[in-house]
N, C-alpha and C positions, 0 to 999 in steps of 0.2 A: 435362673440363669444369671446368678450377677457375675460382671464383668467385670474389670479396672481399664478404662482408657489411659496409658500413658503418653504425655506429649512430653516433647523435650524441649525446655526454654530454654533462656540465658539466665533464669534463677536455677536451675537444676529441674530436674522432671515435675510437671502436674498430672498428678491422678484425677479423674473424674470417673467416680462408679457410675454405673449404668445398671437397670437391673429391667426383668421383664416388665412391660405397663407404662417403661419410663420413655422420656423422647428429649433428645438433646438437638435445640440446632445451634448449627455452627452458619454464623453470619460475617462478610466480609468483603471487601471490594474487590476487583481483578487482581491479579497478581501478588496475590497475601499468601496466598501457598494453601488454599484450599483444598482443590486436587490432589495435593502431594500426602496434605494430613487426610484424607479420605483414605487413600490408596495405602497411607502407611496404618492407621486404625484396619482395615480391610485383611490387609496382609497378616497382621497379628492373631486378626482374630476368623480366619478365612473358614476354619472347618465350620464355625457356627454362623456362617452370615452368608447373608444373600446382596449384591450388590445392584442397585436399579438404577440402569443410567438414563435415567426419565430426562436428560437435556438433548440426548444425540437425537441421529434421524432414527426415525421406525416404521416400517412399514407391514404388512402382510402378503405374501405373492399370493396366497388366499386363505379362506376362512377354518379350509379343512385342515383335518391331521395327518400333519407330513413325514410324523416320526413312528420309529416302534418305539416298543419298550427300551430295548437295547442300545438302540442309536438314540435314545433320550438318555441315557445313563452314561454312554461313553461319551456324548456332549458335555455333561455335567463338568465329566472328569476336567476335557480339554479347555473349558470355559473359565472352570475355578482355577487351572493351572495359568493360564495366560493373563488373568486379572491378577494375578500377582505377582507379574512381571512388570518392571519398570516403564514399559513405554505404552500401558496398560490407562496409566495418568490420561494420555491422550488420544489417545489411537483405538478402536474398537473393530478387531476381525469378525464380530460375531453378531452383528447387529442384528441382520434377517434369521440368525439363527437362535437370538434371542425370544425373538419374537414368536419361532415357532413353537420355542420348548414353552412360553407361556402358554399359548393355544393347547398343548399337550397338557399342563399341569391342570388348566383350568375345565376341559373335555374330564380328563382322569378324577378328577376331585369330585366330579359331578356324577360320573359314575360311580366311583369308588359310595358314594350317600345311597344312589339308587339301590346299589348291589345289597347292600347292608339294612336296607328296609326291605327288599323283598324276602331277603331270609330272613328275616322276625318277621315279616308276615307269613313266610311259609314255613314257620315254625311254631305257626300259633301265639306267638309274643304280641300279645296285643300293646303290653306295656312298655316294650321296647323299643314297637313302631312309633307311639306317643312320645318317647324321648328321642328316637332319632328326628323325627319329622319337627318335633320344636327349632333342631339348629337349623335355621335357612339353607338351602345349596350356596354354592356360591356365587352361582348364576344370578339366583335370583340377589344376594346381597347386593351384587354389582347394579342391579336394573334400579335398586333401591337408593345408594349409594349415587348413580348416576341422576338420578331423578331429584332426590335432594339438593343437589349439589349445581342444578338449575341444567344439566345434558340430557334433554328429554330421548334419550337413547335407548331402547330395552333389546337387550339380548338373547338368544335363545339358541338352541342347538337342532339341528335337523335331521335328514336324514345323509347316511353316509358319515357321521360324525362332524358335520359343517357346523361351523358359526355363522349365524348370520345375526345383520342388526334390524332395527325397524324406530324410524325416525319419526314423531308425534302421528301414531297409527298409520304409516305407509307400509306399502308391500315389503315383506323381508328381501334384505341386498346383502351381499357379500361384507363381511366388518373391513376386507381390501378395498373398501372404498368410502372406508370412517374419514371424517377429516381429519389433518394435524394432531389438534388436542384431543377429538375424541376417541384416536386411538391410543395417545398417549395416557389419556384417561383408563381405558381399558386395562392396558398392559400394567399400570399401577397398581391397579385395583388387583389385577389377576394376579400378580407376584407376592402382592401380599396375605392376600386370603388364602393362597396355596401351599404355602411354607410352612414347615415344622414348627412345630410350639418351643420356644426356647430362642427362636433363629435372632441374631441381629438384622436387622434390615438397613442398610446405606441406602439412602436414594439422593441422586445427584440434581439439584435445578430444576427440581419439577415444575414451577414455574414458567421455565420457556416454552413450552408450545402451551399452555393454559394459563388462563387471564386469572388475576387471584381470589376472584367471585367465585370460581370453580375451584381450584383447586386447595385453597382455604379451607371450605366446608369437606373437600373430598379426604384429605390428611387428616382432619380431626376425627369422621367416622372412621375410615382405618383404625386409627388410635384408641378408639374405644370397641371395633370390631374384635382388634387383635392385642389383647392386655397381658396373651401370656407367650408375646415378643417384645425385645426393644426396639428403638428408631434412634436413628441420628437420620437428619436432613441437610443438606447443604444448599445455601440458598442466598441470592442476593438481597432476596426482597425483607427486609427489616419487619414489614410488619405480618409477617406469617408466623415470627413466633407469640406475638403481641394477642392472635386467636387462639394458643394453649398454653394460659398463664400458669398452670401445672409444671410447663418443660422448661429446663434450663437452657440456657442460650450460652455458646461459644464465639467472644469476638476474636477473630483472628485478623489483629493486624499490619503482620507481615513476616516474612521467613528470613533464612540465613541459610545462605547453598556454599556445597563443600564441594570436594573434587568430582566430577561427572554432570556439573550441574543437577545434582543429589540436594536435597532440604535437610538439615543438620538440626535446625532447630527452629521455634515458632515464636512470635510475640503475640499472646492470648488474656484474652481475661472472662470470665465465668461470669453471668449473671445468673445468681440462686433461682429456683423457682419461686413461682408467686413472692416476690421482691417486693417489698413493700413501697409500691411506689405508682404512682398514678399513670397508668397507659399511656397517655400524651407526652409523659416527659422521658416512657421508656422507650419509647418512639424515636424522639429526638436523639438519644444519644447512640442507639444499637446502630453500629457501624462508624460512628464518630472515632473522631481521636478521644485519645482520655481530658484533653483539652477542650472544654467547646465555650464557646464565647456567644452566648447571647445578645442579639441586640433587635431593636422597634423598627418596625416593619412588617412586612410580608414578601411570603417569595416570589409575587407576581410579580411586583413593580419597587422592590427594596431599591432605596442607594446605597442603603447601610453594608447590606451583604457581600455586595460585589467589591464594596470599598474597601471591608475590616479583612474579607478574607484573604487582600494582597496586600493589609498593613500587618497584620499579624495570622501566618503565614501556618504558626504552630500550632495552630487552634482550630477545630471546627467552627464555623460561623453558622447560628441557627437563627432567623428573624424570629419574634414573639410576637407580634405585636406593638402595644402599649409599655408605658414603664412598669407600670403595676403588674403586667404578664410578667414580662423580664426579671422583676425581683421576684415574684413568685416562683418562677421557677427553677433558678438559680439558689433560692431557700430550700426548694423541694429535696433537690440533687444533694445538695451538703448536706440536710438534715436525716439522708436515707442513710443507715449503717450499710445496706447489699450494696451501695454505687459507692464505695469508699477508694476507688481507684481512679473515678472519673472528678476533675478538677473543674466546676463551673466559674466562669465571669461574664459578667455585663457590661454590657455598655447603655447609658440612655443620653439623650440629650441634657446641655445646663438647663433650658428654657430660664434662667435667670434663676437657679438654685439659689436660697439662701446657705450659708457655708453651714450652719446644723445638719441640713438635708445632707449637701455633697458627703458630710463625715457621714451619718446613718448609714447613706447606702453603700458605700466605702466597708462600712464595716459588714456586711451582708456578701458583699464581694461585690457590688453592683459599683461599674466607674458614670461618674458626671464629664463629660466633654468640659473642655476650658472654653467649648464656644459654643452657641446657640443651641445649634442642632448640625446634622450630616451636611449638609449644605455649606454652613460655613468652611468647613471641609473644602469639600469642591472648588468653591469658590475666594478663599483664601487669598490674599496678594500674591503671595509667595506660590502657589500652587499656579493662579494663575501668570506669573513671570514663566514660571519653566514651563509652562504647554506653550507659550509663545514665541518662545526662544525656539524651540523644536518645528511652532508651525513657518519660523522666516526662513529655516536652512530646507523646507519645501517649497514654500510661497515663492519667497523671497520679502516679501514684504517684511519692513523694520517693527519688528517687538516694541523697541521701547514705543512708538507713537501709535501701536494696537494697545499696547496697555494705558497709556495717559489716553486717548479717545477712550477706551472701555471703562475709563475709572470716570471720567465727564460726563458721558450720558448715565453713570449709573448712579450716582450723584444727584443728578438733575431727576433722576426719575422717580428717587426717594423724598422729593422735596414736600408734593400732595399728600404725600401721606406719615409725615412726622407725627401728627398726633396719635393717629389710629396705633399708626407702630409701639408707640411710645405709651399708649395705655395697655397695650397687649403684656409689654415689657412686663407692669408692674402687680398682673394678674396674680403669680404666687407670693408677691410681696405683700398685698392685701391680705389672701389665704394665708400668710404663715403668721402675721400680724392675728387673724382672725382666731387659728387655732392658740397663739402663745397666748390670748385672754380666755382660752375655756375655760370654766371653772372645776375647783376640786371636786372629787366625792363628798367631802366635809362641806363645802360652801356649799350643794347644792342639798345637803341634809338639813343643814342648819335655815336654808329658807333664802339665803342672801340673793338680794336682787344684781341682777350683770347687766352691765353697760357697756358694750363694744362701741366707740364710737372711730373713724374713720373719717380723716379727713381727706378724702380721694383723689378732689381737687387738686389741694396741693402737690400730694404726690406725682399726680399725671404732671403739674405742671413744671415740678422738678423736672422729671424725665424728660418734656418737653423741651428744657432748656440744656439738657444733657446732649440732647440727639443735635439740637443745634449748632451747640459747641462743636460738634463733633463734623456737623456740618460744614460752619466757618473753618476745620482745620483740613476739612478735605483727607477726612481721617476713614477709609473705605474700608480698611480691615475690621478697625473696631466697630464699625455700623454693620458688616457682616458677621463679626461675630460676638455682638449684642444684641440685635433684633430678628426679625422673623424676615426677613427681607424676600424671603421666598414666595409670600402673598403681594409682592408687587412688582412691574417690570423690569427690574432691573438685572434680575439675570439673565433672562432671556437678550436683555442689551449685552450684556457681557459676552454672553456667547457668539452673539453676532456681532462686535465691533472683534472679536478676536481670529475671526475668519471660519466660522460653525456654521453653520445651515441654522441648527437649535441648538437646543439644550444638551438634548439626547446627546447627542454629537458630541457635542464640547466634554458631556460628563464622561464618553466613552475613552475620549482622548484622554482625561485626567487619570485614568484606569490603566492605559497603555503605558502612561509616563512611569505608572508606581510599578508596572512590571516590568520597565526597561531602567529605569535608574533605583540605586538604592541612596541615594542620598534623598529623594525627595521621598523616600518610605522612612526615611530613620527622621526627616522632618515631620511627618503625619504622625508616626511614634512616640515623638516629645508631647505632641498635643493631649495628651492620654495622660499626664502623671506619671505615677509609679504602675498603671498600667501593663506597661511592657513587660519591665524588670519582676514583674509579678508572674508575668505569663511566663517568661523565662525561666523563673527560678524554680 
């Protein structure tokens, strides 16, 4: 059953084939026109597909068979007709009656097995009954399927043609009184094991009523149940395609509506299957912009993220960690031929780069800050002038004499600890000293003795006399954004001579400033180099 999915871009049409075995998901965030590319793929290809809207409500009024033959067939009709109707996207009249005709498909399928063994057994086919009886029912795939899949749920059919369920060996109860997901669960399982060999299968957000412990494991046995249908999935959650590195992935991010508030066309990009490229960083980018901007941290407690992703705006902001995370995986992304659409950059802190360093990672795509670390950032002169100027037209109280008190006690609070600071400083200065005396391959064949020697002293005590200077000039930018000043009190003084409770506080306000003015984002901007004008281009 191979297929042609056509989407319509603003390059002109992308084909993506599909063929029975295969599974495409389409990933994407609210409002990208997911919906609309479901229901327009749907529409295309309607005679051959089955559509499961595994995100709406669903319920059973009960477990029995509520249809005949007949009123299961003229359902059909009315069901395929209406799903591909426009307002089909959002609106569903058939939910309970969706529900019934799985009950019907899943009763019928079950029979249909029985019926078909008892005539080769009452046909003497002994060898018959041998090959029917190896294909599970479907019943039982489901109890199996459910069981894997961590829903200790088992199913079973009764008398009168009832379903009923039975929950870690309890009495059998009505499936109208499964929970949420577990009926949701059901009704997946059941649309799919009951459909023609060949069918396409849409299934919408299966994820929302099932946590993705379950329905993870549940999609993949589907997928290997049923190899001679396809799947397209639509799905927010990123990392469901990340469990079948087999299926290509659809980023859709975002549409183009014509007259009717109608989708005209789509902004998409294909990730190949099995993409050669390490799960964690395919992780990272499925659902990104084609832009993403790495930087050090994590997303419990980053300042970097929340900061870089209102300084540069056009970029997904993803923490990594370390610097060493950050370059790696910013190397990873460039160096994969399938991610040749996505554009990685970094950011790491100076911590006092020697300028060989800042070029290397420069050329990797990785940026070095002009200052310290993220901190200096925040705490900036400049940064700090305009939060203070913003907290006197609430306070009332005068900026200029919260910023000269903020700049005094934080001065004074840096004074105990110039040395400490001040040998922290000169940490990669030693290491780069260290490494530019390795020796060659050749020296170290040839036998030659190496002699790193280090006089450290000195250095600390330059530095020390640096930070002094720096001291006597009452020079607070550049001691912010020279040393670590972050291991001592002085921003915590800063925040509290500028009318903060804390930190927290003060860093939140710095955050507000960059989403209400743009002059002080196109200042954090400069801070960055060619940075920007790189993200830009």
């Amino acid at each position: 059953m191979p297929i042609t999915i056509t989407i319509p871009t603003g390059a002109g049409p992308l084909t993506v084939p599909l063929d029975n075995g295969q599974c495409l998901y389409v990933v994407g965030a609210n409002g990208t026109g997911k919906s609309s590319l479901m229901h327009v793929i749907y529409t295309a290809n309607s005679k051959m597909s089955r559509r499961i809207t595994a995100h709406r409500q669903t319920w059973f009024s009960s477990g029995s068979l509520a249809l005949t033959g007949e009123q299961k067939k003229q359902m059909d009709v009315n069901i395929k007709t209406k799903d591909q109707q426009a307002d089909a996207r959002w609106k569903d009249d058939f939910s309970a009656q969706r529900a019934n005709m799985a009950i019907y498909d899943l009763i019928d399928a079950q029979n249909v097995r029985a019926r078909r063994i008892a005539d080769a057994a009452d046909a003497d086919d002994d060898a018959l009954v041998k090959v029917l009886k190896k294909k599970p029912s479907p019943i039982k795939s489901i109890n199996e399927m459910m069981k894997l899949s961590g829903l200790p749920i088992v199913i079973s059919v009764r008398e009168n043609e009832e379903l009923v369920a039975s929950k870690s060996g309890s009495e059998p109860y009505s499936i109208a009184e499964l929970s949420d997901g577990e009926r949701n669960a059901l009704l997946v399982a059941a649309n799919v094991l009951t459909v023609a060999p060949g069918t396409l299968l849409l299934i919408d957000e299966p994820e929302r009523h099932l946590h993705r412990s379950i329905i993870s494991p549940l999609l993949t046995l589907l997928f290997k149940r049923r190899v001679d249908c396809a799947f397209i999935v639509s799905t927010h959650d990123v990392s469901l395609p990340l469990d079948n590195p087999s299926a290509r992935t659809l980023l859709v991010r975002g549409c183009t509506y014509g007259p009717n508030q109608k989708v005209t066309r789509w902004d998409v990009d294909v990730v190949p299957a099995n993409a050669a490229i390490d799960d964690g960083i395919k992780k990272d980018i499925l659902g990104s912009r084609r832009k993403v901007l790495f930087v050090e941290g994590d997303d419990k407690k980053s300042l970097d993220k929340p900061l870089y992703s209102l300084v540069f705006p056009e970029a997904s902001v993803i923490p990594k960690g370390g610097c060493a995370e950050v370059e790696a995986v910013v190397k990873g992304i460039a160096d994969a031929q399938d991610l040749n659409w996505v554009r990685p950059f970094g950011i790491v802190d100076n911590d006092r780069r020697l300028p060989a360093e800042i070029e290397r990672l420069r050329a990797r795509g990785v940026y070095a800050t002009d200052v310290h670390s993220v901190e200096s950032i925040y705490y900036h002169p400049e940064i700090q002038q305009r939060v203070a100027n913003r907290q006197e037209g609430v306070t009332g109280q005068n900026a200029l004499e919260r910023i000269a008190e903020a700049k005094r006690v934080a001065l004074q609070s840096v004074v105990p600890h110039a040395r400490r600071l001040s040998a922290r400083a000169i940490e990669k200065t030693v290491v780069a000293i260290i490494q530019g005396q390795t020796p060659t391959q050749a020296q170290i064949a040839e036998g030659r003795p190496v002699n790193i020697a280090i006089d450290v002293a000195a250095l600390v005590a330059a530095e020390v006399g640096e930070f002094q200077a720096l001291l006597a000039a009452e020079n607070l930018e550049k001691i912010v954004s020279r040393y670590s000043v972050r291991d001592t009190p002085a921003l915590d003084l800063i925040a509290n001579r500028l009318g903060f409770q804390d930190r927290e506080q003060y860093e939140q306000a710095v955050r507000k400033l960059l989403m209400d003015e743009v002059a002080a984002v196109t200042f954090v901007r400069g801070l960055f180099g060619p940075l920007a004008a790189d993200i830009a281009a």
